[in-house]
C-alpha positions as CSV (number, residue, x, y, z in Angstrom):
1,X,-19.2,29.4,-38.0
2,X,-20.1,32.2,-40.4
3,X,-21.6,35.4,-38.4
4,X,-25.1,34.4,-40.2
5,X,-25.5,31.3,-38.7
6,X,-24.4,32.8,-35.2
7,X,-27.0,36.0,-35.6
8,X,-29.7,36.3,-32.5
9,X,-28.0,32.9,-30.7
10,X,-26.1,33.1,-27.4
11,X,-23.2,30.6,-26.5
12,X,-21.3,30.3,-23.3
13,X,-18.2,29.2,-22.9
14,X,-19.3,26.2,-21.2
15,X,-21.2,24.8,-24.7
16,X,-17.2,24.8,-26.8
17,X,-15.3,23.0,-24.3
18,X,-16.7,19.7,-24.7
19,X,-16.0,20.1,-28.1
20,X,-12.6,21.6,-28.0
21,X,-12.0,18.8,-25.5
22,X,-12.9,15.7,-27.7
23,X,-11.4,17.7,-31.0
24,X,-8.0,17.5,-28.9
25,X,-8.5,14.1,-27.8
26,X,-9.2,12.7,-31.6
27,X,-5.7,14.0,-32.6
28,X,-3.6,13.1,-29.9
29,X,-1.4,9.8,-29.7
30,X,-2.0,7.1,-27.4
31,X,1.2,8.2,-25.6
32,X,-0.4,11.7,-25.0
33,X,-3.7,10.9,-23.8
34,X,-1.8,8.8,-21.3
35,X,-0.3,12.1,-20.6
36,X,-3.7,13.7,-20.5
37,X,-5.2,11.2,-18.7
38,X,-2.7,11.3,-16.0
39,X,-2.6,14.8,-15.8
40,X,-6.4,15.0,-15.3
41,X,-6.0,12.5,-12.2
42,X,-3.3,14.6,-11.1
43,X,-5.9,17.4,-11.1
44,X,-8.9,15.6,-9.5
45,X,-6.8,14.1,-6.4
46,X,-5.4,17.3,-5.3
47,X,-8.7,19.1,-6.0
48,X,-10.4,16.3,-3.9
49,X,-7.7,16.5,-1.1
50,X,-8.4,20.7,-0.9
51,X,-11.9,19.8,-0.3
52,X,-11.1,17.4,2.0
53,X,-8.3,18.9,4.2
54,X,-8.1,22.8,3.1
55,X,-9.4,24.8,5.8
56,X,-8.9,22.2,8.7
57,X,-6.2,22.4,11.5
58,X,-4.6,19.2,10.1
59,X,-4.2,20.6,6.9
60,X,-2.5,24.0,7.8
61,X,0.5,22.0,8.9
62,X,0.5,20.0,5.2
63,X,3.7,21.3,3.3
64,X,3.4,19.8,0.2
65,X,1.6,17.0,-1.9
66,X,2.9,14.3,-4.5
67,X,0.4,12.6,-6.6
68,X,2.3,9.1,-8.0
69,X,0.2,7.9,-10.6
70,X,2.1,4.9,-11.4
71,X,1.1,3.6,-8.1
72,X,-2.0,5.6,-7.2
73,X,-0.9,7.2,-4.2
74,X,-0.4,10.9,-2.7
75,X,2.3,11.8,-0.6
76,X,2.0,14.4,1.8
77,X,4.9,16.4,3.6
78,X,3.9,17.7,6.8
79,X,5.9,20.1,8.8
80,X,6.5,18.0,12.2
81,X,6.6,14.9,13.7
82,X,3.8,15.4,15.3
83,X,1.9,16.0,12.1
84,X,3.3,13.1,10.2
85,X,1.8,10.2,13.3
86,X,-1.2,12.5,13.4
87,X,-1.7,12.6,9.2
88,X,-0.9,8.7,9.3
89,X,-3.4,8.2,11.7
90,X,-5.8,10.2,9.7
91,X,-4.9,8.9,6.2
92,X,-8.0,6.2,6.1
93,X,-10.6,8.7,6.7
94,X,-9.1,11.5,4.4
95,X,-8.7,8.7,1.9
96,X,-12.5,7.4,2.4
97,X,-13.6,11.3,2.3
98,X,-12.1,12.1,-1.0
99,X,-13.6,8.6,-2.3
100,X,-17.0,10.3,-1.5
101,X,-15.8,13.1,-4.0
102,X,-15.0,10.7,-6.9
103,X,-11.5,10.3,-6.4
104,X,-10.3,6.8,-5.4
105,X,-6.3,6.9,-4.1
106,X,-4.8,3.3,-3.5
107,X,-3.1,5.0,0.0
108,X,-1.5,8.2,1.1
109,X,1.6,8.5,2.4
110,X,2.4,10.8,5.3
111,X,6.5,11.7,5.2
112,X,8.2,14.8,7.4
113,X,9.1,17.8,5.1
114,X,12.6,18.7,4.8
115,X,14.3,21.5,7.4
116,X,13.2,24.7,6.2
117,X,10.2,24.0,4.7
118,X,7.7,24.8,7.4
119,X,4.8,26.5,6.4
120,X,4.3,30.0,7.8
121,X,1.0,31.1,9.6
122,X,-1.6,32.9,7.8
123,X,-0.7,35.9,6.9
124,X,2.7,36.2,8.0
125,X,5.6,36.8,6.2
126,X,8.3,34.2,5.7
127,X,11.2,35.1,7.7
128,X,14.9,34.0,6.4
129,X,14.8,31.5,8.6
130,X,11.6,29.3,6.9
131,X,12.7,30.0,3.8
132,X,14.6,26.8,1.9
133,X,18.2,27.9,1.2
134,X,20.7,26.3,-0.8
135,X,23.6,24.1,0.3
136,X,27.0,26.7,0.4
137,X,28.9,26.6,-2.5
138,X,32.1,25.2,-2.3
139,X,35.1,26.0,-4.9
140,X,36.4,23.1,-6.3
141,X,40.0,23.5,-7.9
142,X,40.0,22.0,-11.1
143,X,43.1,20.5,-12.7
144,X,42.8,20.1,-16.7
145,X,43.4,17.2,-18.2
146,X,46.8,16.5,-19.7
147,X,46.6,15.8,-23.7
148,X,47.4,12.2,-22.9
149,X,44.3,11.7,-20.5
150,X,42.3,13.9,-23.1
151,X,43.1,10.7,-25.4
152,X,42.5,7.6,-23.0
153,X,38.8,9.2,-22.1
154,X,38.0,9.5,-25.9
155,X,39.6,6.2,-26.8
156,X,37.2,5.0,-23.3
157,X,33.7,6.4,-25.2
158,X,34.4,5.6,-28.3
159,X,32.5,2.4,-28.4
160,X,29.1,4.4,-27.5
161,X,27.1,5.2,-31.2
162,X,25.2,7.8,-29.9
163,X,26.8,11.0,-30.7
164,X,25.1,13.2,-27.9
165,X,25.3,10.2,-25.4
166,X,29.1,9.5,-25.9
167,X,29.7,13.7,-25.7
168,X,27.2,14.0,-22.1
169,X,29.4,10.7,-21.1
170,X,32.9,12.2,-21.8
171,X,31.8,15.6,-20.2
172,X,30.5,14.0,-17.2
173,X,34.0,11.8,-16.6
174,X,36.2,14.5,-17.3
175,X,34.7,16.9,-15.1
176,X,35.1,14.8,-12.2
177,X,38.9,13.7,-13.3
178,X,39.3,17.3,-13.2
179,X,38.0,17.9,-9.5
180,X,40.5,18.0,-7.2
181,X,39.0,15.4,-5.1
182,X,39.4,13.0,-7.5
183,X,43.0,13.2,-7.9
């Protein structure tokens, strides 16, 4: 717009989003607004499950959620046992609650988190203990392959037209003929 035809009007930023919305939406591919469209769902079932189960005692022993749009379902990792049978037993009237909101799920699935991923309490810190660690690092002794084997595995991946595919492949298998375990 040219600063005339804007002079003496006020716009929020509430009356351009519609419109940047739809502008977006014109351009994009089918294949994008799938991803649009999935992301938005994404969006709406975890912001229906925060009104739902944020704040409650249920809820502070909820760990983590995964929306699978494919199937329409939310899985939620609680921190116990206990919490998964109580969450399972739950899962209809949390599922009926958030259908109130606008959001309808085809089930939620109530799994254990893994060790180490328990949630602190409010406002304490997380201790070394609660916090997920990774798996120790073991040295692997690697043994190069002679110039004979070098041959065999490229003489093996040749038949695979894809440049990139056939390099990833002959990485991959010579990486673990290099690993001493292998040997």
């Amino acid at each position: 717009m040219k600063r005339s035809e804007r002079k003496g009007e006020t716009h929020s930023l509430a009356d351009f989003i519609p419109l940047e919305r739809r502008r977006i939406l014109d351009g994009a591919s089918e294949t994008k607004l799938a991803q649009m469209r999935a992301a938005e769902a994404t969006h709406d079932v975890y912001h229906a499950w925060n009104q739902v189960c944020a704040g409650t005692r249920e809820g502070e022993h909820v760990t983590g959620l995964h929306y699978v749009p494919e199937s329409n379902e939310l899985i939620v990792y609680a921190d116990g046992s206990t919490w998964v049978g109580e969450l399972t037993m739950m899962r209809e009237i949390i599922r009926a609650r958030m259908y109130r909101l606008g959001v309808d799920i085809a089930g939620i699935k109530v799994k254990l988190s893994r060790e180490g991923y328990a949630r602190p309490k409010a406002g304490a810190p997380r201790t070394h203990a609660q916090s997920p660690s990774p798996a120790p690092h073991r040295a692997v002794a690697r043994h190069p392959l002679t110039a004979e084997e070098d041959a065999r595995l490229d003489d093996r991946v040749s038949g695979i037209a894809d440049e990139r595919l056939r390099d990833a492949l002959k990485r991959a298998i010579k990486a673990s003929f290099e690993c001493e375990d292998s040997r």
